[in-house]
C-alpha positions in Angstrom: -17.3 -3.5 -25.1 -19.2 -6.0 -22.4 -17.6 -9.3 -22.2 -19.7 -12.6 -22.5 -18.6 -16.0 -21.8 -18.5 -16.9 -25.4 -15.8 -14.3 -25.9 -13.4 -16.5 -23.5 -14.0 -19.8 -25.6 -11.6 -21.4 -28.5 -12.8 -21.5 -32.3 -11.6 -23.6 -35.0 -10.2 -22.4 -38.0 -13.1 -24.0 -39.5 -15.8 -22.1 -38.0 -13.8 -18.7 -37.9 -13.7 -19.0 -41.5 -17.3 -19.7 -41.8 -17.8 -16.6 -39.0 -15.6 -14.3 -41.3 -17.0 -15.8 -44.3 -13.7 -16.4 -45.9 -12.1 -19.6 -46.6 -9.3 -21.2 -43.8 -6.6 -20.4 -46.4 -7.6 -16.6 -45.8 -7.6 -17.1 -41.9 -3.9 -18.4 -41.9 -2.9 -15.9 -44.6 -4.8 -13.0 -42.2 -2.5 -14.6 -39.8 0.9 -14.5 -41.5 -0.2 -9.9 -42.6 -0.6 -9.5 -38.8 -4.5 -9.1 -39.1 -5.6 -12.1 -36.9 -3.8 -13.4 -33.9 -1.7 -16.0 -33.9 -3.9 -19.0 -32.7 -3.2 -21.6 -29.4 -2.3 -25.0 -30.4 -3.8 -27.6 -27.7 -2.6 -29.9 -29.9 0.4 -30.5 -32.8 -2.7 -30.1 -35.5 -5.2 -28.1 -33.6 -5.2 -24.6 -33.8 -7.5 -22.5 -32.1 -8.4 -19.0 -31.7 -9.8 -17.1 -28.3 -12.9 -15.7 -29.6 -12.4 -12.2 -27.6 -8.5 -12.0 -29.4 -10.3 -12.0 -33.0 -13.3 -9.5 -32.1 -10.2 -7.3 -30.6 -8.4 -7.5 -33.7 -10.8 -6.9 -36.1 -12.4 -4.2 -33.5 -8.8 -2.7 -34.4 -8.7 -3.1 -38.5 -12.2 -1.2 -38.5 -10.8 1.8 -36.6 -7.6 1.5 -39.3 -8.4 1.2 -43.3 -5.8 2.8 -44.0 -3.2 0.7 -42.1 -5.0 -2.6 -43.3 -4.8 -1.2 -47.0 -1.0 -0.3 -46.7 -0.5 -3.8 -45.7 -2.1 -5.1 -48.7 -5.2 -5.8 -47.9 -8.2 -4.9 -49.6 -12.0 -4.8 -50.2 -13.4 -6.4 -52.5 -14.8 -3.9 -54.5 -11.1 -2.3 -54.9 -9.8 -5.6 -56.2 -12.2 -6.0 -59.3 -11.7 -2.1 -60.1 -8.3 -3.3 -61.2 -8.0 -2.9 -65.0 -7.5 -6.5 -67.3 -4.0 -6.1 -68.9 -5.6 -6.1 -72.3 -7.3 -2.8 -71.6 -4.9 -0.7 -71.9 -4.8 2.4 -73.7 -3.2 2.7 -76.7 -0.3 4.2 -77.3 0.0 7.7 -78.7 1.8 8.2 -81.9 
């Protein structure tokens, strides 16, 4: 993969949740299940990520599904296949 200089720079939280399209809540919780690097505080409160850190790690998740599903993670699609509790069978007499 060439390298750019934008892969060297810092992102917020903030804009690699808009990037990702998921909220920041899903960043930090990517975070904490080992799919996103840890971010570099330059600050107490500022977190920030190295732009060529995430594109490695989620380089890595698309060569692994199965790895990122054993950790819990899952598409979307799989999560609203998930039967409503109401809809279960009935019991056979």
């Amino acid at each position: 993969m060439d390298r750019t200089p934008d892969d060297f720079q810092f992102i917020t939280a903030d804009d690699l949740a808009r990037k990702l399209g998921v909220t920041r809540q899903t960043v930090y919780r990517q975070v904490e299940l080992g799919v996103l690097p840890r971010p570099y505080y330059i600050a107490s409160r500022a977190a920030r990520w190295r732009v060529d850190e995430v594109l490695q790690a989620l380089e890595a998740r698309r060569l692994a599904p199965r790895e990122a599903l054993e950790r819990g993670i899952r598409p979307k699609a799989a999560r609203e296949r998930r039967r409503h509790p109401s809809s279960k069978p009935a019991a056979e007499t």
